[in-house]
C-alpha positions as CSV (number, residue, x, y, z in Angstrom):
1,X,48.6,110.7,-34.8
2,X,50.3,111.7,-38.3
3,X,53.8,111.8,-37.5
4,X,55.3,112.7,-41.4
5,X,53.6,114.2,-44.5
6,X,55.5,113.8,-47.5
7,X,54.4,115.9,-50.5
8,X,55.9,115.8,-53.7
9,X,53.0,114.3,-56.5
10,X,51.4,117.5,-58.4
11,X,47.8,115.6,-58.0
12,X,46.1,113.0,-56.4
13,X,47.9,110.1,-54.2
14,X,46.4,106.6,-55.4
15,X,48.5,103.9,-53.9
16,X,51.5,103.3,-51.5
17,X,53.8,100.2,-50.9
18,X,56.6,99.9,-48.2
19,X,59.5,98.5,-48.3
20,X,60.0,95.0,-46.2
21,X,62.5,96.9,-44.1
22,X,60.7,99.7,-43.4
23,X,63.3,102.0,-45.0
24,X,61.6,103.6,-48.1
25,X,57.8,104.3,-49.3
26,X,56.8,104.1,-52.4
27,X,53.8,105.7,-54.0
28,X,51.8,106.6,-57.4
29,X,49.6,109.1,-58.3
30,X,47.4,110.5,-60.9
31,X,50.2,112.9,-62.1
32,X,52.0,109.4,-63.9
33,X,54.9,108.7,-61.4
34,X,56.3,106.6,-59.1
35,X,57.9,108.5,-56.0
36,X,60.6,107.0,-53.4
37,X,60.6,108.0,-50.3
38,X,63.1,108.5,-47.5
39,X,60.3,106.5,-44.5
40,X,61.9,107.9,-41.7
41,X,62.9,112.0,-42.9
42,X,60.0,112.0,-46.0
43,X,62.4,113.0,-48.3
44,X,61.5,112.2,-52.0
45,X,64.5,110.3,-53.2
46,X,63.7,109.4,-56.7
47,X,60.4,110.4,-59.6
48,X,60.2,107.4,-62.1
49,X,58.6,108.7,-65.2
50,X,57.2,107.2,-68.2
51,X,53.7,106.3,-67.5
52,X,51.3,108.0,-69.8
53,X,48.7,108.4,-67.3
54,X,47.5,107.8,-63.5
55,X,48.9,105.3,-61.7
56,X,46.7,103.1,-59.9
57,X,49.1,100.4,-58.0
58,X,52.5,99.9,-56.9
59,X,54.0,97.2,-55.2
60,X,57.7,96.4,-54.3
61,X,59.7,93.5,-54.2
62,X,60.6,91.4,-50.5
63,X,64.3,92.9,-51.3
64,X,63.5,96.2,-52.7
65,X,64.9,96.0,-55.9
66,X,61.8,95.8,-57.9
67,X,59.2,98.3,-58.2
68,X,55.8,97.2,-60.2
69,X,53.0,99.5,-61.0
70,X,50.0,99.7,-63.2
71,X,48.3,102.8,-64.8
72,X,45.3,103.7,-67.0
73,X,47.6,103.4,-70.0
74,X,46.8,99.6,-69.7
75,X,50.5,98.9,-68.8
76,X,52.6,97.1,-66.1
77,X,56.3,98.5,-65.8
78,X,59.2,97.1,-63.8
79,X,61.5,99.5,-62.2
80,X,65.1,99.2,-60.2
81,X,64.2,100.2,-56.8
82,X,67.8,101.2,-55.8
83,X,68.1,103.4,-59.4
84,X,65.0,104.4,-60.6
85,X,66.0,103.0,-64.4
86,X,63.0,101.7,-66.4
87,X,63.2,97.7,-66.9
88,X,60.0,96.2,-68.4
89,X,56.8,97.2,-70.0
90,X,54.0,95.0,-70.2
91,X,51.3,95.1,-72.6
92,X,48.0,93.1,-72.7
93,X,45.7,94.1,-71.0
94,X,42.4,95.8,-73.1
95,X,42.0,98.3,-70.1
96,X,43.6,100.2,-67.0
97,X,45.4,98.3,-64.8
98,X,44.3,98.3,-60.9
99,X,46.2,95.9,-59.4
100,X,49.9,94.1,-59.2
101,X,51.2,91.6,-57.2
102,X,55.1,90.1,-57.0
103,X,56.5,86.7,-56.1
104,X,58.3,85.9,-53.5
105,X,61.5,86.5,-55.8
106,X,60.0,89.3,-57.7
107,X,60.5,86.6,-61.1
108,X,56.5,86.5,-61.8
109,X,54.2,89.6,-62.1
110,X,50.3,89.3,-61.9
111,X,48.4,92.1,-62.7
112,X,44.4,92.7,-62.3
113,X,42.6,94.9,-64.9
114,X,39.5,96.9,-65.4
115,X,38.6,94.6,-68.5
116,X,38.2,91.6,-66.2
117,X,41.4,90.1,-66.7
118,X,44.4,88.9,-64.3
């Protein structure tokens, strides 16, 4: 049984990460942000913008503080989790990005790409 919808992204839904504590969602979508969400009342409590396209993964740190997502615009960004503020943008990859993982201490990034690459 669906017990909360949260709507807020103007198009698709393509990924969603929880926090460890349960206490916020996080999700992308093919408008080009990053939404937090309030788990337990579905409020949207921040929009991080910046990516130039979809976003196809999003994955947040054990603590929460880092958000990590990847997008068609062949980019992995770092976020603050608590803020929303914009900390790293990663270039490399030939092609869009469709999956990112964290450490245990959120100091490495790995990132999987269309143009068979991690």
């Amino acid at each position: 049984e669906c017990t909360l919808v949260m709507r807020g992204h103007e198009s698709f839904v393509m990924c969603v990460d929880v926090t460890s504590d349960g206490s916020a969602v996080f999700s992308g979508g093919e408008d080009g942000t990053v939404k937090k969400w309030d788990a337990e009342t579905g409020v949207e409590l921040l929009s991080l913008k910046g990516v130039e396209s979809v976003v196809w993964c999003v994955r947040i740190s054990l603590d929460g503080q880092v958000v990590c997502s990847g997008g068609s615009d062949k980019t992995v960004r770092l976020w603050n989790g608590a803020t929303g503020a914009p900390s790293q943008i990663m270039r490399g990859h030939d092609d869009k990005v469709y999956a990112v993982a964290l450490n245990v201490d959120a100091s490495l990034v790995y990132s999987g790409s269309d143009d068979s690459s991690i």
